[in-house]
N, C-alpha and C positions, 0 to 999 in steps of 0.2 A: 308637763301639761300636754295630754294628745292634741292630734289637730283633726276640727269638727268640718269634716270636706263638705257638710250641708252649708256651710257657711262661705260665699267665693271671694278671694281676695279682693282686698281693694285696686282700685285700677286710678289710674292717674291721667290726665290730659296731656297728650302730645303738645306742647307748645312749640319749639323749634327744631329745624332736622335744617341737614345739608347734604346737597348729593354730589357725590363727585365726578363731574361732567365729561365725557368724553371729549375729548381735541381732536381736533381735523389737520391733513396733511396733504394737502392735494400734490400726486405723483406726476412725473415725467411724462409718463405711459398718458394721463389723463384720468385714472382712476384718483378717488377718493379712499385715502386711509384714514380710520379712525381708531385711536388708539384711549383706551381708560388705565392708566398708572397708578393699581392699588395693590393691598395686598400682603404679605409678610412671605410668601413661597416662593422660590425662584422658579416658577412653574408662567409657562404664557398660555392663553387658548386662543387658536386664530381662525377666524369664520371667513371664510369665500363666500361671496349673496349669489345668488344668480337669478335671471327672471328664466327659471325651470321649472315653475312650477305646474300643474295638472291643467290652469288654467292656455298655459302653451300648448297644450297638445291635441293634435286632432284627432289621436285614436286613445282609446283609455289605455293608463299602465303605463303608457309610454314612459311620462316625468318618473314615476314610483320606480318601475325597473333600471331608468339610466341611472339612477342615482343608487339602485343595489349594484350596479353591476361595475361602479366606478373601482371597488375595489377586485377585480377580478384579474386583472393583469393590463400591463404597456405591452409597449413594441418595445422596451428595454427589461422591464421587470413581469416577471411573474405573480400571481396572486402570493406564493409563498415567498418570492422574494421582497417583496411588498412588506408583508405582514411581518417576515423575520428582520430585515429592514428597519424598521420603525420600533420596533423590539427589543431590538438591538440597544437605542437608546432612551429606554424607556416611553417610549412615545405613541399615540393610539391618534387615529383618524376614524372618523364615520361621515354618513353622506345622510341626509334626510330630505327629501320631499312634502313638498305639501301643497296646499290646492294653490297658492300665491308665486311660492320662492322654493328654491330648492340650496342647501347650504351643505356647503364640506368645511368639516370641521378639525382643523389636528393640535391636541393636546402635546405640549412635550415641555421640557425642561430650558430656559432660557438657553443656557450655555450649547445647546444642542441644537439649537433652531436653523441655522444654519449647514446641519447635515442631515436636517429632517426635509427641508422645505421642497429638495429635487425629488423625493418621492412625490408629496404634493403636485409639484407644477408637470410633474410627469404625469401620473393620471387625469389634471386638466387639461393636457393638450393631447398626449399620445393612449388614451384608454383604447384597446381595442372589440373587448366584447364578447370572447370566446365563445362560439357554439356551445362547446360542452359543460360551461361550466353554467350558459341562459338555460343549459335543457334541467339540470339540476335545483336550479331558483326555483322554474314555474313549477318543476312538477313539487317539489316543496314545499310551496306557494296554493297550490292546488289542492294539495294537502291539508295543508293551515286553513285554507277555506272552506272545505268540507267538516272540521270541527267545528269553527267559528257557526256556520251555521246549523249548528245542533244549539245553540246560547242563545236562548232570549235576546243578553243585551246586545249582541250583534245585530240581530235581527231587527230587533226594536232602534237600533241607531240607523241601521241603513234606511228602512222606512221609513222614518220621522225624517231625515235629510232630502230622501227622494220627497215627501210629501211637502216640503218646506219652500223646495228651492227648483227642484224640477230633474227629472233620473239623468238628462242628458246635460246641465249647467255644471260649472268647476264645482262646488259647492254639495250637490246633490248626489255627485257619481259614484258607483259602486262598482266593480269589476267582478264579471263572474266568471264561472269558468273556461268560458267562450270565450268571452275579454282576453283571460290569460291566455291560451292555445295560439292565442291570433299574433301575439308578440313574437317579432322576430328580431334578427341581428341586424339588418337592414334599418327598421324604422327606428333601434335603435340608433343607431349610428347617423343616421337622418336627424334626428334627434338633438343627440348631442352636439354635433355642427350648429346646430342652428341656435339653440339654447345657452352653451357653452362658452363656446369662441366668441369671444368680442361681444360678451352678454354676462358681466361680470359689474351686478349693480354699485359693491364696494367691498372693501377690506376692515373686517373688526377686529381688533388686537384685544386683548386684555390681561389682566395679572403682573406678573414683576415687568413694566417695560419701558426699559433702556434706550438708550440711543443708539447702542450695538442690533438692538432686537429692531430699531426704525430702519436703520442701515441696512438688515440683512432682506427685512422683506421688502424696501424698496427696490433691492437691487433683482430679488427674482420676477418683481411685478413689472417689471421691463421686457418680457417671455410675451411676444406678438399675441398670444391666443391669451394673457389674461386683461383684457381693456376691457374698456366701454364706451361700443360703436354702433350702439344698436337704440333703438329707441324701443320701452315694450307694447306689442301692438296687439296683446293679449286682449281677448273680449270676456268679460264675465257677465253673464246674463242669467236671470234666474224668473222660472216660467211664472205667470198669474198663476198662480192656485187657490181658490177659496178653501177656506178651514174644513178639513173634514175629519170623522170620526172614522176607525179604520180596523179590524179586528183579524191577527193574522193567526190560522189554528195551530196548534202545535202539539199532537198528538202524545200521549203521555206528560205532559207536562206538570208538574205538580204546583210551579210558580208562574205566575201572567208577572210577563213584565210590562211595565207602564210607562208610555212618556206621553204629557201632555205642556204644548208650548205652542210658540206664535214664532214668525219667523217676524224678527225685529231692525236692527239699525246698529252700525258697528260706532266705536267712540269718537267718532269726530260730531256725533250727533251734541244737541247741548244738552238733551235731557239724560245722556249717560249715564253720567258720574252719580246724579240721583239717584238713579235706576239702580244702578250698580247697591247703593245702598238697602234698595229696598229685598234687593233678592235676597241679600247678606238675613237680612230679618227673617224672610219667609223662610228660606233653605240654604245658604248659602254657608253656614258653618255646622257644629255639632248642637250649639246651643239655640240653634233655631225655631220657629213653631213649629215646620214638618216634625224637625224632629221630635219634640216634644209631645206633639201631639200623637204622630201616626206611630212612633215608636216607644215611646215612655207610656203613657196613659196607656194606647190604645191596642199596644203589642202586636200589631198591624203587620209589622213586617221588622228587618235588623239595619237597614237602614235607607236612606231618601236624603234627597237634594235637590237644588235649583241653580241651576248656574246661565249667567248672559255671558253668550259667546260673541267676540265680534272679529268680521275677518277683514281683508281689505276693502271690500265693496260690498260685504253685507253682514248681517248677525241675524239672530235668534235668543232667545230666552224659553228653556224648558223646566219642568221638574220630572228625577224621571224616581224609581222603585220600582223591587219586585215583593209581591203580595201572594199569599197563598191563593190561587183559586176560586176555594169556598168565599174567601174573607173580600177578594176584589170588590166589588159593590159597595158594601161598606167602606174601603178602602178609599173607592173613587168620590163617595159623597164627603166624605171627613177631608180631603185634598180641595174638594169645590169649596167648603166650606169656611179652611182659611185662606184660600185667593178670598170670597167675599166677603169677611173678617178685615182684611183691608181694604177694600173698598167702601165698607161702612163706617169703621170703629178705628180712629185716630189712633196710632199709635204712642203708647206711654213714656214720657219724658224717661223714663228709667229706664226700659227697654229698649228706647233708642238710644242712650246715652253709651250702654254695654254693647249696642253694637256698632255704635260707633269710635270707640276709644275698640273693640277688635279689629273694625277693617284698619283702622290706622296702625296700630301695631303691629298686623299681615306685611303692610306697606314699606313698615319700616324693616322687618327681616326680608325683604324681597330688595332691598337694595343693601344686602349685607354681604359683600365680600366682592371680587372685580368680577367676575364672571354673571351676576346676578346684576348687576350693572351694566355689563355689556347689553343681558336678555334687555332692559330695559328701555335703553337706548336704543335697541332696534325695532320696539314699539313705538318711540317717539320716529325714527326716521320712517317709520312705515309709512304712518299716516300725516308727516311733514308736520309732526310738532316740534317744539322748544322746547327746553327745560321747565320754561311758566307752568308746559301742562301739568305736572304733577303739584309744584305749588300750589297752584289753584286746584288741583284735586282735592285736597289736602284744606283747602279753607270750606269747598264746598260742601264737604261731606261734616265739618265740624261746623256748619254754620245751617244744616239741614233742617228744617223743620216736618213735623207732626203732619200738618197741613197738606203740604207740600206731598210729603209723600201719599197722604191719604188720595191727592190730585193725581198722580201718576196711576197709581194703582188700579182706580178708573178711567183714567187716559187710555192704559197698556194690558190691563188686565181682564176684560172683558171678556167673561164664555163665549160669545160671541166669536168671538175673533180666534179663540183657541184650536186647535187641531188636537182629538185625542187618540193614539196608537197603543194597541194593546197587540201584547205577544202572549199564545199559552193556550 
């Protein structure tokens, strides 16, 4: 018998889940270790936090570049001996930045962690910064940004962020060329003193871990430069802006890229988790209205979405696509159309049901395996939740109603209150 794919499986209710909770180990030093013991590989990922992020810094690029440039070379190791180092035994670091926290991260192999971990604590304390290898970044950097702003959706994200949150807030900022030229070794290293040292929020373990793996990195987090002695005194501020509409040209362009959203409220809000629900409806999967509408029926564009972001101290909620040109217009009224589609017309116990038994099941592969665990937990430590938070996600969103969301929709959804950005 074939199988009729017009036809979609049945789906079933989540009734019970269990996560498995990360443990705390508070150190010598005074740092906080948290460690999650899952897993079948004898493989560990260990995350250094630090409050480095964009929001610390008083000139832009500064957090983005320390955290490129961590892997460049010590005062013991070279960039290549670093790299061949860690290679050696099968092992990989990266550094990431972001507008909150900035994380160094090193993959390796249990049994090795201990002859992995001095590279580590060597670029947290002794990074030096090498001229030549910052002139190579930026001008590569500079590079990458001269493409990027040949793209719509670059373009259309910087703009929609600056218009959200304000060009100069952690949140808003963009670096351009200028930005990048101005970076030096100096404010580097300014930088990093101040961000680094004794600015080390916690330690996250995860995947096979032992008491040998507790042992090992207790004993380097004893290294004076990895504590926490700092309190963070970072400001995030983001400007009044009223909603505006904004049209940026782009000569030759055969696609307008689109984003249209509201700058919203990160998850500790209560009406979240709803909210959360309702994007899922509007755009938030494949099986969506956007989708359905602007791309199935109406061959509008190849695809669209909606997603609510939330960061430490603030969020948004956008949809964005790109639409041929000729077809924009059309494009924009059929998008206004189901935003007010929700705000009029209750959504169907069956449509809500399908997308509710999806987010749930999202939820339960996003806590599948240690390291997707880990991510998770340090959503919960961000914003000083508990474990309850996601139980109670988990009722909220199965216990959602029709109403309810029809109420938000209008609560949050209001042209009014929109900002529309077009690129093209």
């Amino acid at each position: 018998m074939s199988l009729n794919r017009a036809i979609a499986p049945n789906s079933a209710e989540i009734k019970n889940f269990n996560i498995i909770e990360v443990q705390k180990i508070p150190l010598d030093s005074g740092l906080d270790l948290y460690y999650v013991n899952a897993g079948n590989e004898d493989v560990v990922r260990v995350d250094f936090v630090f409050n480095a992020g964009s929001r610390n810094q008083n000139q832009k690029c500064l957090a983005s570049y320390t955290a490129q440039m961590l892997s460049e070379g010590t005062k013991r190791f070279s960039a290549k001996q670093l790299a061949d180092g860690l290679d050696y035994f099968g092992a990989y670091f990266s550094a990431h930045s972001s507008a909150d926290d900035a994380t160094v991260t090193l993959y390796c192999i249990s049994k090795h962690l201990d002859s992995c971990l001095p590279f580590i604590v060597d670029v947290l304390s002794d990074s030096t910064f090498p001229e030549e290898e910052l002139k190579i970044i930026k001008n590569n950097n500079i590079q990458r940004l001269l493409v990027n702003e040949q793209r719509n959706s670059f373009l259309l994200r910087r703009h929609f962020y600056n218009t959200l949150f304000g060009g100069n807030s952690a949140y808003g900022s963009f670096a351009t060329q200028n930005d990048i030229e101005k970076i030096d070794r100096i404010g580097l290293v300014d930088f990093y003193n101040k961000n680094y040292f004794g600015a080390l929020r916690f330690v996250l373990v995860s995947g096979r871990v032992s008491d040998s793996v507790i042992s090992t990195i207790s004993k380097y987090a004893k290294t004076p430069h990895l504590s926490n002695n700092t309190v963070d005194k970072s400001q995030v501020f983001s400007e009044s802006i009223e909603p505006q509409k904004s049209f940026i040209k782009k000569p030759g362009s055969v696609q307008s890229g689109i984003r249209i959203g509201r700058k919203m409220f990160n998850r500790t809000h209560k009406d979240y988790r709803e909210l959360q629900l309702l994007n899922l409806v509007l755009g938030g999967y494949f099986g969506s209205r956007l989708m359905k509408k602007i791309r199935e029926e109406s061959a509008l564009t190849y695809g669209i979405y909606s997603a609510l972001e939330s960061f430490r101290e603030d969020g948004c909620w956008y949809i964005e696509t790109e639409i041929n040109h000729h077809l924009r217009e059309r494009g924009l009224t059929e998008i206004y159309n189901e935003i007010k589609k929700l705000r009029e017309i209750k959504i169907s116990e069956n449509e809500l049901n399908t997308c509710k038994n999806y987010m749930l099941g999202s939820f339960l592969r996003s806590i599948d395996g240690p390291f997707s665990l880990a991510d998770r937990f340090k959503t919960l430590h961000d914003f000083g939740f508990d474990y309850n938070y996601y139980y109670t996600f988990v009722e909220t969103i199965k216990n959602a109603r029709p109403e309810r969301l029809q109420e938000l929709a209008n609560l949050y959804f209001s042209e009014k209150d929109l900002s529309e950005i077009i690129v093209g």
